[in-house]
LUMDOPA-970301 format. One record per residue (C-alpha): residue number from 1; residue in three letters; x, y, z. Coordinates in steps of 0.5 Angstrom, whole numbers. Example, Ala and Ser with C-alpha at 12.3 -4.5 7.8 and 13.67 -1.06 7.14 Angstrom:
REM LUMDOPA-970301
1,ALA,25,-9,16
2,SER,27,-2,14
//
This chain:
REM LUMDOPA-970301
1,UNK,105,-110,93
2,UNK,98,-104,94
3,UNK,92,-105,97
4,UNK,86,-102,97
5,UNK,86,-98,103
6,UNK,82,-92,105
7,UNK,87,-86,102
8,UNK,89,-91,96
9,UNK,81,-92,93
10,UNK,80,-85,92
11,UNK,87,-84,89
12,UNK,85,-88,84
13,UNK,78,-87,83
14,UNK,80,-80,82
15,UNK,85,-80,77
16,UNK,80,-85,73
17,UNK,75,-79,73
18,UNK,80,-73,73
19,UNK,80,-69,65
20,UNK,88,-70,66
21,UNK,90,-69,59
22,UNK,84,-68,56
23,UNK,84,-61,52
24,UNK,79,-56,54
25,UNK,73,-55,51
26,UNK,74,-49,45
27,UNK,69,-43,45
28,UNK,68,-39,40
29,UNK,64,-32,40
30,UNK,59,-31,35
31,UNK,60,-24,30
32,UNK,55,-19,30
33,UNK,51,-19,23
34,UNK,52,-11,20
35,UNK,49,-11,13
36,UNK,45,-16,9
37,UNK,47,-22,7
38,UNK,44,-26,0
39,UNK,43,-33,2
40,UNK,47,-36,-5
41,UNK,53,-40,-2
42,UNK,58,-34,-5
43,UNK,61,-31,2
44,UNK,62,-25,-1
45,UNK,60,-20,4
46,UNK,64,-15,8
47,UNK,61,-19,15
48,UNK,64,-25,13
49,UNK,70,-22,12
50,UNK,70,-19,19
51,UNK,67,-25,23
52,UNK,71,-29,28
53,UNK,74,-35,24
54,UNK,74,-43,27
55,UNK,79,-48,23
56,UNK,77,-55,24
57,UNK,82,-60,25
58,UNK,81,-67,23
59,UNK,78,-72,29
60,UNK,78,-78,24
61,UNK,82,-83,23
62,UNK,88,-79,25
63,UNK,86,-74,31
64,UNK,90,-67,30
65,UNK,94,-69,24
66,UNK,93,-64,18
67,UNK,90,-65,11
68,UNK,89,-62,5
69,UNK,82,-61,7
70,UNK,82,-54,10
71,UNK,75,-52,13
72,UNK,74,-46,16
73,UNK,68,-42,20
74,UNK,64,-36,21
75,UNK,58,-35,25
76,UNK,54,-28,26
77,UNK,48,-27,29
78,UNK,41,-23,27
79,UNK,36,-20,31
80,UNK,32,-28,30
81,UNK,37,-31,25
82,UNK,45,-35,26
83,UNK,49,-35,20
84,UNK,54,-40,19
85,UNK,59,-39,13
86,UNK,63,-44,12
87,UNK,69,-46,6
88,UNK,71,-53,4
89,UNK,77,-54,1
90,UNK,79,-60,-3
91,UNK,85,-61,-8
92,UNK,81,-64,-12
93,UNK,75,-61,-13
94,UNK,72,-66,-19
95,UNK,72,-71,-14
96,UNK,66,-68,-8
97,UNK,61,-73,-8
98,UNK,54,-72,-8
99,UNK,48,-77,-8
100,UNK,42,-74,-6
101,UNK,38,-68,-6
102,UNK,32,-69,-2
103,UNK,30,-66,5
104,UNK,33,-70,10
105,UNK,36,-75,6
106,UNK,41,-79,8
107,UNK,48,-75,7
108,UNK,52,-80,10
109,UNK,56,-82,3
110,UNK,55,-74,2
111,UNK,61,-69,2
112,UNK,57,-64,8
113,UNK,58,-59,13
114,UNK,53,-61,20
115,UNK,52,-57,25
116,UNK,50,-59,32
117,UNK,47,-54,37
118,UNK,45,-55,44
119,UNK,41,-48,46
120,UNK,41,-50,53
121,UNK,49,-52,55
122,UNK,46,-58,57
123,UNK,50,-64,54
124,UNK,44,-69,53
125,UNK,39,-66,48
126,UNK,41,-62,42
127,UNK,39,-59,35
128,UNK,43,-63,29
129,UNK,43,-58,22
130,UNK,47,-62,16
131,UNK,48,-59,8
132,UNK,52,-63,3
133,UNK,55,-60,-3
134,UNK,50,-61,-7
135,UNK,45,-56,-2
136,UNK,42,-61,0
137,UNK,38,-60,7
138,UNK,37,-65,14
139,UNK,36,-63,20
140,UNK,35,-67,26
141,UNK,34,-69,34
142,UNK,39,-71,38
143,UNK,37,-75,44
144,UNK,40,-80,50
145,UNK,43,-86,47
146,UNK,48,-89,41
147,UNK,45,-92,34
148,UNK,47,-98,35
149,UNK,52,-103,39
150,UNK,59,-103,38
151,UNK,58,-95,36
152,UNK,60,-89,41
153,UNK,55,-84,36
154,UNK,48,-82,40
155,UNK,42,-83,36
156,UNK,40,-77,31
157,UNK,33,-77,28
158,UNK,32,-74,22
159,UNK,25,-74,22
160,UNK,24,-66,25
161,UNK,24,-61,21
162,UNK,26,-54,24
163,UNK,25,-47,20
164,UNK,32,-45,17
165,UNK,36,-44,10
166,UNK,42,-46,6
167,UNK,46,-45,0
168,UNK,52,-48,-3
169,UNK,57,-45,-9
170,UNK,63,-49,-12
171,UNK,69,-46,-12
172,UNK,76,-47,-16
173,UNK,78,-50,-10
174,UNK,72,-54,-7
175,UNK,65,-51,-4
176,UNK,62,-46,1
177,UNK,56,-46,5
178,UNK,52,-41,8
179,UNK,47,-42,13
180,UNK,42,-39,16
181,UNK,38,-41,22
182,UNK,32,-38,25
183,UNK,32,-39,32
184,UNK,24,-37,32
185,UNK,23,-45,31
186,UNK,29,-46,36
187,UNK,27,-47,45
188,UNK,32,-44,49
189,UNK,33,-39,55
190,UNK,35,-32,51
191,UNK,38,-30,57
192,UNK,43,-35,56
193,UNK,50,-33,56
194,UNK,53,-40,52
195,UNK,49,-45,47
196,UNK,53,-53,47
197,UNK,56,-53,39
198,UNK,60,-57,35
199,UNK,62,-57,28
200,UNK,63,-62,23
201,UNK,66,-64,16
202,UNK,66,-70,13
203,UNK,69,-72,7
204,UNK,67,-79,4
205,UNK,72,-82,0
206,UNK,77,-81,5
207,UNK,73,-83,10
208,UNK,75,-77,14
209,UNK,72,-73,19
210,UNK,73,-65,22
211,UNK,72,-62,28
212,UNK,72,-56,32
213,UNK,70,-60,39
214,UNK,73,-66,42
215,UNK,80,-68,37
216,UNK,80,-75,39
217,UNK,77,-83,36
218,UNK,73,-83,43
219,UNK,69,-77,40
220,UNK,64,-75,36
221,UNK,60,-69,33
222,UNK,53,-72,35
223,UNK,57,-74,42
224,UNK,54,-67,46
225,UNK,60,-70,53
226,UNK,64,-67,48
227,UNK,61,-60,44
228,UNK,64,-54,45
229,UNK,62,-46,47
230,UNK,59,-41,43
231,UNK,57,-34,47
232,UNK,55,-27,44
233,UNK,48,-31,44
234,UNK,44,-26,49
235,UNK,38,-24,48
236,UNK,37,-27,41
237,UNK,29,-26,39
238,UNK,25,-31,39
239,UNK,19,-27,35
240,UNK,11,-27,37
241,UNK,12,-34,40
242,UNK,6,-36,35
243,UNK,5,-40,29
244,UNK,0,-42,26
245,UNK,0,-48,20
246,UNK,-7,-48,17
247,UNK,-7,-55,12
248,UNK,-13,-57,7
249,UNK,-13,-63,5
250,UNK,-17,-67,-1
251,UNK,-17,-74,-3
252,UNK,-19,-78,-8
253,UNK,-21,-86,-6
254,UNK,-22,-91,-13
255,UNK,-25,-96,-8
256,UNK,-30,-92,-5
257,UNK,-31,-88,-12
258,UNK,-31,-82,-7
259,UNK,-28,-75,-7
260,UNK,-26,-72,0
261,UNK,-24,-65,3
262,UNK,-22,-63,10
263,UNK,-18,-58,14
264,UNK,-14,-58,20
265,UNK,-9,-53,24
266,UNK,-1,-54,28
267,UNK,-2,-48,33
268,UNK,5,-47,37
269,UNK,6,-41,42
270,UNK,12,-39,47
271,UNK,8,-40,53
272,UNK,16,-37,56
273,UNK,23,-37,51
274,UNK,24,-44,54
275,UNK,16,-47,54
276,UNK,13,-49,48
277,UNK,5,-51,47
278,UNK,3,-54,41
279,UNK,-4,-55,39
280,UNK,-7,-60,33
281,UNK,-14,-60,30
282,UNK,-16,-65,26
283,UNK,-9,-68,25
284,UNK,-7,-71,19
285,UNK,-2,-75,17
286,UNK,-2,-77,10
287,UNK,5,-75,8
288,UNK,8,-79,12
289,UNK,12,-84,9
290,UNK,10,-91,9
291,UNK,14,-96,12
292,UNK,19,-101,9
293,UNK,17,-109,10
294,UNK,22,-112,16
295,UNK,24,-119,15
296,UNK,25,-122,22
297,UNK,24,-128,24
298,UNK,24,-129,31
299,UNK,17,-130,34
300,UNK,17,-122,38
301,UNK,13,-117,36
302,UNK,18,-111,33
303,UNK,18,-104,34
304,UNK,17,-100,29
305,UNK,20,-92,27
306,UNK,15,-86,28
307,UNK,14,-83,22
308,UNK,9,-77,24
309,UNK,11,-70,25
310,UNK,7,-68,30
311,UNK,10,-74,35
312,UNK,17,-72,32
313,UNK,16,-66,35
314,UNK,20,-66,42
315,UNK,20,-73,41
316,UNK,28,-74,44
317,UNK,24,-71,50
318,UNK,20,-78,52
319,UNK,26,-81,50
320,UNK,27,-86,57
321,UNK,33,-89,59
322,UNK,39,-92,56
323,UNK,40,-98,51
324,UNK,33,-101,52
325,UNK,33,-101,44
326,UNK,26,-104,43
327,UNK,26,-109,49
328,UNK,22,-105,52
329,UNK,19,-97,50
330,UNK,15,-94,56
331,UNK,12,-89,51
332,UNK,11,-92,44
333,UNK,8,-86,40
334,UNK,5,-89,35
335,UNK,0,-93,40
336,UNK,-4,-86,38
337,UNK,-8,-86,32
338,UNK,-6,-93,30
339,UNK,-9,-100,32
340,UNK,-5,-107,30
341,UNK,-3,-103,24
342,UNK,-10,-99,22
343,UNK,-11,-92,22
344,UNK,-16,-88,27
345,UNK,-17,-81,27
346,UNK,-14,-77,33
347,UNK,-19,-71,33
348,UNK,-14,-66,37
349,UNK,-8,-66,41
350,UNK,-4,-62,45
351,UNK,3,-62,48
352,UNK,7,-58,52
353,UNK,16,-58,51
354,UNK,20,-54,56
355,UNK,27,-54,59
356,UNK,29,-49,64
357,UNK,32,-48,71
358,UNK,36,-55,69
359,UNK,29,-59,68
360,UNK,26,-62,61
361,UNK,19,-63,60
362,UNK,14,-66,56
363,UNK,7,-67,57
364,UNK,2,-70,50
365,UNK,-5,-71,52
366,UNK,-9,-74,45
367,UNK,-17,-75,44
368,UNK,-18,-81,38
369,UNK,-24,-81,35
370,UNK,-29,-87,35
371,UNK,-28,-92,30
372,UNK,-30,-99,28
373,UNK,-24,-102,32
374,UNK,-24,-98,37
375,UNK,-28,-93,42
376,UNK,-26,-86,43
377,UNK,-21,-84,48
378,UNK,-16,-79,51
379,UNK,-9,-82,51
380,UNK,-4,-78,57
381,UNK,3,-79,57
382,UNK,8,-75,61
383,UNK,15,-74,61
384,UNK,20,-69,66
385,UNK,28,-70,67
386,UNK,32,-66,71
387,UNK,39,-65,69
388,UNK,42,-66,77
389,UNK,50,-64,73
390,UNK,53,-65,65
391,UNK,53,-72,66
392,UNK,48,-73,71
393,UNK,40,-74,69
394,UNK,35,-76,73
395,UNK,27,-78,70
396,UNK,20,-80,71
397,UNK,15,-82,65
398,UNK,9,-83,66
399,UNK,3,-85,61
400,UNK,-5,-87,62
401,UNK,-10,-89,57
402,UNK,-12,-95,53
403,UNK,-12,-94,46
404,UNK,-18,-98,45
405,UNK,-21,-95,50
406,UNK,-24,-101,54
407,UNK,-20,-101,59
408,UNK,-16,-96,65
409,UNK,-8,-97,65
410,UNK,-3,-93,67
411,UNK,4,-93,67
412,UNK,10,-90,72
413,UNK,17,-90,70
414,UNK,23,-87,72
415,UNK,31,-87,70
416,UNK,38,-84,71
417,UNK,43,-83,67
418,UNK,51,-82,69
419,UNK,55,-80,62
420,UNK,62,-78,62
421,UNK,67,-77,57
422,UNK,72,-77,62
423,UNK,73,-83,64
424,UNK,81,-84,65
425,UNK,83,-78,62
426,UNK,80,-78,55
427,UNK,74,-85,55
428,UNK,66,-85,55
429,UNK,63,-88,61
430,UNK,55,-88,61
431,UNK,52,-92,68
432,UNK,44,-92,68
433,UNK,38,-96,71
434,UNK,30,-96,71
435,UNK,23,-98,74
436,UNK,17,-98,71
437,UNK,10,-100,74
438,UNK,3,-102,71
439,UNK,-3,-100,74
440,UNK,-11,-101,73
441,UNK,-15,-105,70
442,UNK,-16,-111,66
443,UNK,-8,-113,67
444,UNK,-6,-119,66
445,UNK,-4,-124,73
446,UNK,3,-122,76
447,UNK,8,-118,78
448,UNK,7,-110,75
449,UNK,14,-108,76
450,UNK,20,-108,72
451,UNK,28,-106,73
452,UNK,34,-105,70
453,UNK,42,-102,70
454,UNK,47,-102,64
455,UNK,54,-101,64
456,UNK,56,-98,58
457,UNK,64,-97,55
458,UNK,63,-94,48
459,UNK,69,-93,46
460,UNK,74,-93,39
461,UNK,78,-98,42
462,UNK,75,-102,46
463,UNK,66,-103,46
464,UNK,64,-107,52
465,UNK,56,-106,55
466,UNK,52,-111,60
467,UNK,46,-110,62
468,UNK,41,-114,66
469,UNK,32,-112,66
470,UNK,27,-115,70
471,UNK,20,-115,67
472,UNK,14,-118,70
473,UNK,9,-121,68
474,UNK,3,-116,69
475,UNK,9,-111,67
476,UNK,3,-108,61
477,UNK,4,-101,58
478,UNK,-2,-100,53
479,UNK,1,-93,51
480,UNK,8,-97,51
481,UNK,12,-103,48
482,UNK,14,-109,51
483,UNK,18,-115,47
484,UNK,18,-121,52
485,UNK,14,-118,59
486,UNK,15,-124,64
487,UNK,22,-125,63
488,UNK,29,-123,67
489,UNK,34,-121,61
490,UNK,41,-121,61
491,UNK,46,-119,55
492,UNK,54,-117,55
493,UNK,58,-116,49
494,UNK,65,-114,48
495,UNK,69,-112,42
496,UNK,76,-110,40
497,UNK,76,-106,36
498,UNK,83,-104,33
499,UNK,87,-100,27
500,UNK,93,-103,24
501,UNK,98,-98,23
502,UNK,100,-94,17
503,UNK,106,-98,14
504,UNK,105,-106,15
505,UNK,101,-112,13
506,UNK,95,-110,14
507,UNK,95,-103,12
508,UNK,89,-103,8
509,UNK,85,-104,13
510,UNK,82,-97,18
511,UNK,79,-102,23
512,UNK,78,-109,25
513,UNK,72,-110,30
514,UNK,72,-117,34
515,UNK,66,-119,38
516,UNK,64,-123,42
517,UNK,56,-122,45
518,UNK,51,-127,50
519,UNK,43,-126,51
520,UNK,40,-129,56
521,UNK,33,-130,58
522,UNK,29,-133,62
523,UNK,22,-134,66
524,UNK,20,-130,72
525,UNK,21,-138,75
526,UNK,28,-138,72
527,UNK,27,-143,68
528,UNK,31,-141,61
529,UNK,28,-138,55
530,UNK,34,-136,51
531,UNK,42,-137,51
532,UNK,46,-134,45
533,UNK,52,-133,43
534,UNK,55,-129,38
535,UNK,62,-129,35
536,UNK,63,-123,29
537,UNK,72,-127,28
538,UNK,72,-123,22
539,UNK,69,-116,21
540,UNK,73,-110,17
541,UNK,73,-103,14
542,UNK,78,-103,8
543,UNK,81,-95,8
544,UNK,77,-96,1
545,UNK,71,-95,4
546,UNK,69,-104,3
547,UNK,66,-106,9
548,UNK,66,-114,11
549,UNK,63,-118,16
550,UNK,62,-126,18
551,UNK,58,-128,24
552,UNK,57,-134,28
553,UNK,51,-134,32
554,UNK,49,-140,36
555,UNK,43,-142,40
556,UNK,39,-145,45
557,UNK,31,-142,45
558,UNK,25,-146,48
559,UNK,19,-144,45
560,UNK,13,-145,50
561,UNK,8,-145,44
562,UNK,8,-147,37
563,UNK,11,-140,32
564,UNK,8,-140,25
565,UNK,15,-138,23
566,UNK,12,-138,15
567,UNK,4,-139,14
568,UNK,6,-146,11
569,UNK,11,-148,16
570,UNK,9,-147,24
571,UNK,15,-150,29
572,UNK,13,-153,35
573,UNK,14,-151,42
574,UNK,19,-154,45
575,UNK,27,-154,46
576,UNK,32,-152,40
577,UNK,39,-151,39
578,UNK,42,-149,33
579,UNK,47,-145,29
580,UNK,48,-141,23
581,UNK,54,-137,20
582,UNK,52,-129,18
583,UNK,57,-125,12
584,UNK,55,-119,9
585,UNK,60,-114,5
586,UNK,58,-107,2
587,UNK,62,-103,-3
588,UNK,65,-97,-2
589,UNK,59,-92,0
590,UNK,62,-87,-4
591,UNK,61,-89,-10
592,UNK,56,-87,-15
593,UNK,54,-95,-15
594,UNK,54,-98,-9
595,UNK,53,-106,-8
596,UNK,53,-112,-3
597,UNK,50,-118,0
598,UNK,48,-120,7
599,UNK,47,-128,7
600,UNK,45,-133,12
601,UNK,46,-140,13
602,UNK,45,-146,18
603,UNK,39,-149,22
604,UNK,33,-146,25
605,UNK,29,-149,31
606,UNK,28,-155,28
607,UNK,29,-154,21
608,UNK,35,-152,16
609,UNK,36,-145,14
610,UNK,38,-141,9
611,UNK,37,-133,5
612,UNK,41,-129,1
613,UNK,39,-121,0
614,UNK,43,-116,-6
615,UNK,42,-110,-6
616,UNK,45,-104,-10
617,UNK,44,-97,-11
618,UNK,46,-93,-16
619,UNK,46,-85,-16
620,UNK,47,-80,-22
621,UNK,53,-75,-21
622,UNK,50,-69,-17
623,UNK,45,-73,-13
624,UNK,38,-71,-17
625,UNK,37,-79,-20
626,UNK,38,-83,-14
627,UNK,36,-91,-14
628,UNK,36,-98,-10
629,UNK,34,-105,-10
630,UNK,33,-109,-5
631,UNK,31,-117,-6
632,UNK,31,-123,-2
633,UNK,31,-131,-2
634,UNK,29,-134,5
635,UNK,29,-142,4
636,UNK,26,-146,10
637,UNK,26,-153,10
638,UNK,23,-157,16
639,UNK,20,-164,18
640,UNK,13,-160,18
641,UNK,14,-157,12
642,UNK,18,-152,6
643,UNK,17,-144,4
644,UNK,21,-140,1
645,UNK,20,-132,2
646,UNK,21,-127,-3
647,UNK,21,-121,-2
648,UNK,23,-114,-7
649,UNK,24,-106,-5
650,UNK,26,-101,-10
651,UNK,25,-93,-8
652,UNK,27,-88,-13
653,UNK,27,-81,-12
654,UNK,28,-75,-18
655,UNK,31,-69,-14
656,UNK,30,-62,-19
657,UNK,32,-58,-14
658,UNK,34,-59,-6
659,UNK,26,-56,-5
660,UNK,22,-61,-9
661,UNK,23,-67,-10
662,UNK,19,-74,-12
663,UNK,20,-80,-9
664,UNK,17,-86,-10
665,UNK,17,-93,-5
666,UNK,15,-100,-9
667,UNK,15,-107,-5
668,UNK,13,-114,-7
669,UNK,13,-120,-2
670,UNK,11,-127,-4
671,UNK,7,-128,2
672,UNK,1,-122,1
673,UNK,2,-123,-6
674,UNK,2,-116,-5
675,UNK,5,-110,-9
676,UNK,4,-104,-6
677,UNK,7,-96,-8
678,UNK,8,-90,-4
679,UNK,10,-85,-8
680,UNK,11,-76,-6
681,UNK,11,-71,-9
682,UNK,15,-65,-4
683,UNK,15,-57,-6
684,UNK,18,-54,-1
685,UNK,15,-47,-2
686,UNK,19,-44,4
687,UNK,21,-48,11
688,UNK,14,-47,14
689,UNK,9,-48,8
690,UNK,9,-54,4
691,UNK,5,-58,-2
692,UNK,5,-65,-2
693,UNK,2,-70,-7
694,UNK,2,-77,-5
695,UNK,0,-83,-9
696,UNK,-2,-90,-4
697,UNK,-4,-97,-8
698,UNK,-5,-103,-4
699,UNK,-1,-100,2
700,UNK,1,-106,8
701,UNK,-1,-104,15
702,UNK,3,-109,19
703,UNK,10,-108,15
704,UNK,13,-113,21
705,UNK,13,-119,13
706,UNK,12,-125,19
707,UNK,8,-123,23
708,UNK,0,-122,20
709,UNK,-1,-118,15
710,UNK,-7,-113,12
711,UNK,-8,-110,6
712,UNK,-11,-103,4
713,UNK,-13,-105,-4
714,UNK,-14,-99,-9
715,UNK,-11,-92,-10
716,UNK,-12,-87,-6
717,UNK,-10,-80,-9
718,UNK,-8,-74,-3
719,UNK,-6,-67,-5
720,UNK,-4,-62,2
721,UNK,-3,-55,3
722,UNK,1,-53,9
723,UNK,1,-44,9
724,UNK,4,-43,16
725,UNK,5,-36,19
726,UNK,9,-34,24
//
């Protein structure tokens, strides 16, 4: 027999907590560059050969074994650059795939190396640099937080776009990458003795993941808890502090039969190595990718990806809290320079990015013009973070103005995040909690606050999360988002997530996952909203790369108003309880043709219910063609009324060499009636001077399909010339 005494409960909690086992993080030096080196991908010159070497070790599927895909690294720094050679061995080199050469395209299918940098040995936010073995580059973000549920790999945004260079080169036994990253486009204290790094190699038709840090199935390379150390940094230049990114901008409007020109400026300067100011003029967004049509047929607005680059820039800095997904938002960007979905002009704006001394700061203050829907206002929103320890975090964001410009409001936030990696020797445990206040006028009647914890267990074997929100009624952030204010929210979900052993019956498969998943919702008077369950009692990744998935979803959903689920069907307010049963499979990624299906079946409210989406990518060897169709049915019927809703998305891309690249984006629905394009034409001159010509016809605003709809008709035709210095 035990008991909890006063000596016992320490014990325990301290062995929890304690590495135990774990292996100690590695530390790798970077070389000195002496001599040239010529960016072609042939690691040929007398510093590489002299650079300290790190092997990579396979961290999945099986932790430490050997492969035959040895992976090797060089890092040398210069004056204001690091070098990273790298050498991929394979031992069948024809099979290396490739599926994309545009910037920032997805690699995920890709043969490709990544580099992760943390520059201030912090563990919470870091850069991410990809290449693939076709040379293609993506560069992103990593902020606090996991993709999705179910997954122990934080969020990596790929929207940034950083200042560096990389060449590959096939060889006779596989494909070499040397990179070059200048750490003029970087913040960090150059008085830093240890950047946080990791690195990575993923090989696709194995599904076979090198590392250099953290060698476990609990790991990630994008997990900063697990990162290694990299010295010989100090006193890297940062250069002038300056740049300088002049853009001129022509567009041709058929509706208007009108031709425009108009000018711009980015101004960044280091006010300090680790404070950043950054000053737009004239802001112009007309590169920016159009939104793809989201089918979702609940009645709660959706949040929508920021795709705008002057946002992107820090935008892992305003990240807040842990796990609130698009629930609530405390600072949601694109409320600036957009109203229910129509663009108004932002005549300037400034920011303010800076870490040091443990502190992570981010200031935004934004001037939108006047327009037809709106009136001029300046819009503020503050974020600063301070890192008590590597797993503690504590924060505050505060935001004010109104995007329409009619009113006062002001939002006050703050939230604290514990991350471990620790957690009984080898596991990942993050505790967080938030509180969040409106203030000002024209605020609807209620309570102004809000409030919540998560617990969350992201591991491979086990995932477990449970998390509880309060928000008020009155709870209103104009610069913000806010699914369902007025309600109490609590949600658990549980998945086993195990890996059948390598000889047996179920040898095929790499993973199976069972979960099991409940939403709760209610008033702020606690009378029910929402009660769901979820049940996924089939769900398996095949060592193949197949990926299968049924899930069974049973609801209990009160609607306090009538819901126009489709324009020709409106459900009534009232309670429903009903069920459907979801499956989708996907082909093996890996593949040059890739298929699959998601498919839904059941009742809706008070109404049955059924869709089926194909999908299928084809890509041409090498990666330059690239192709995918995306088409869907939804059936509806109900005692109010029948609809169909079908929908159509094809993109295509031709790649004529990693730095110029036109893509194209094509939609068609049922319900506009509605077929728009967005096509871009992007040459990467260099990394900080970029031409784009850009093709828009019958462009949605709302690209939420169900819930309103508006149309900009015509062509438009836009040329921009970014020339930067720096």
């Amino acid at each position: 027999m035990f008991s909890l005494n006063g000596r016992t409960l320490p014990m325990i909690l301290g062995a929890l907590l304690m590495p135990g086992a774990l292996q100690a993080a590695p530390v790798a030096a970077a070389g000195v560059k002496t001599g040239q080196i010529v960016l072609d991908g042939d690691l040929n010159e007398p510093a590489w050969r002299t650079a300290p070497v790190i092997t990579l070790t396979q961290q999945n599927p099986h932790p430490g074994r050997p492969t035959p895909f040895t992976t090797t690294v060089r890092v040398l720094r210069g004056r204001h650059h690091l070098y990273f050679g790298i050498a991929c061995d394979d031992p069948h080199p024809k099979k290396i795939e490739v599926h994309t050469l545009q910037r920032d395209g997805d690699q995920s299918s890709d043969d490709n190396v990544m580099i992760v940098l943390d520059t201030f040995d912090q563990h919470k936010l870091a850069y991410v640099f990809q290449v693939n073995a076709g040379g293609a580059m993506a560069d992103g973000l990593i902020s606090p937080g996991y993709n999705n549920q179910n997954s122990n790999t934080p969020t990596v945004d790929y929207s940034w776009n950083g200042y560096w260079r990389a060449a590959v080169r096939r060889t006779r036994t596989g494909w070499t990458a040397e990179i070059a990253i200048d750490t003029q486009s970087l913040q960090f204290n150059n008085k830093n003795a240890i950047w946080g790094l990791n690195l990575s190699r993923y090989v696709p038709r194995d599904l076979l993941t090198l590392a250099w840090s953290g060698i476990n199935l609990n790991a990630t390379p994008t997990n900063l808890q697990w990162e290694g150390e990299l010295t010989g940094i100090r006193n890297l230049n940062q250069g002038s502090g300056f740049e300088f990114d002049p853009y001129l901008v022509t567009e041709y409007n058929d509706g208007k039969h009108d031709t425009a020109s108009w000018t711009g400026f980015d101004l960044k300067y280091n006010i300090t190595p680790e404070l950043a100011g950054l000053f737009t003029y004239h802001t112009d967004f007309s590169e920016a990718q159009a939104n793809s049509l989201q089918i979702n047929a609940s009645p709660y607005p959706q949040s929508i990806s920021e795709t705008r680059q002057f946002f992107l820039d820090g935008a892992n800095i305003f990240t807040f809290s842990h796990n609130l997904g698009q629930n609530f938002i405390p600072f949601y960007s694109r409320s600036i320079g957009l109203v229910n979905g129509e663009t108004v002009p932002l005549d300037e704006g400034v920011k303010l990015l800076g870490h040091t001394d443990g502190w992570t700061l981010g200031l935004l203050d934004t001037q939108m013009a006047g327009s037809n829907i709106s009136n001029s206002t300046n819009l503020f929103a503050g974020r600063a973070v301070y890192n008590i320890n590597n797993q503690w975090r504590v924060g505050t964001l505060i935001t004010h103005g109104d995007p329409l410009g009619q009113s006062s409001n002001t939002l006050a936030s703050f939230d604290s995040t514990w991350s471990t990696s620790t957690f009984g020797g080898d596991k990942n445990l993050n505790i967080s909690g938030w509180g969040a206040r409106s203030s000002g006028s024209d605020l609807p009647n209620g309570t102004p606050n809000g409030y919540g914890v998560d617990l969350e267990y992201p591991n491979d074997l086990w995932y477990a999360d449970f998390n509880y929100n309060f928000y008020g009624d009155a709870l209103d952030p104009a610069l913000g988002f806010i699914q369902r204010p007025g309600t109490k929210q609590t949600s658990a979900d549980v998945t086993y997530q195990p890996r059948p052993p390598a000889s047996g019956t179920f040898a095929w498969v790499r993973q199976f996952f069972f979960n099991a998943g409940w939403n709760y919702v209610t008033g702020l008077d606690n009378r029910v909203q929402s009660d769901d369950w979820s049940f996924n009692p089939l769900q398996f990744t095949t060592q193949g790369g197949w990926h299968w998935n049924t899930q069974i979803n049973i609801n209990h959903e009160v609607l306090a108003s009538p819901y126009p689920i489709l324009p020709s069907v409106t459900i009534p307010a009232g309670t429903y309880n009903f069920t459907t049963t979801h499956v989708n499979m996907n082909s093996p990624a890996a593949n040059d043709l890739t298929y699959g299906f998601s498919s839904e079946i059941g009742d809706i409210y008070s109404g049955h219910y059924k869709d089926f989406f194909p999908n299928i990518s084809w890509s041409a060897p090498g990666g330059h063609f690239t192709s995918s169709l995306l088409s869907g049915v939804i059936w509806l019927y109900t005692p109010q009324g029948n609809g169909i809703l079908r929908v159509t998305e094809l993109n295509l891309g031709y790649s004529f060499t990693p730095d110029l690249t036109l893509s194209t984006l094509t939609q068609y629905n049922n319900i506009s009636h509605n077929t728009s394009e967005n096509a871009i034409l992007q040459w990467n001159i260099q990394p900080d001077r970029i031409l784009y010509v850009v093709w828009n016809h019958g462009l949605t605003l709302n690209p939420n399909l169900l819930q309103g709809q508006q149309t900009i008709t015509g062509n438009t035709v836009v040329v921009k010339l970014t020339w930067g210095f720096y």
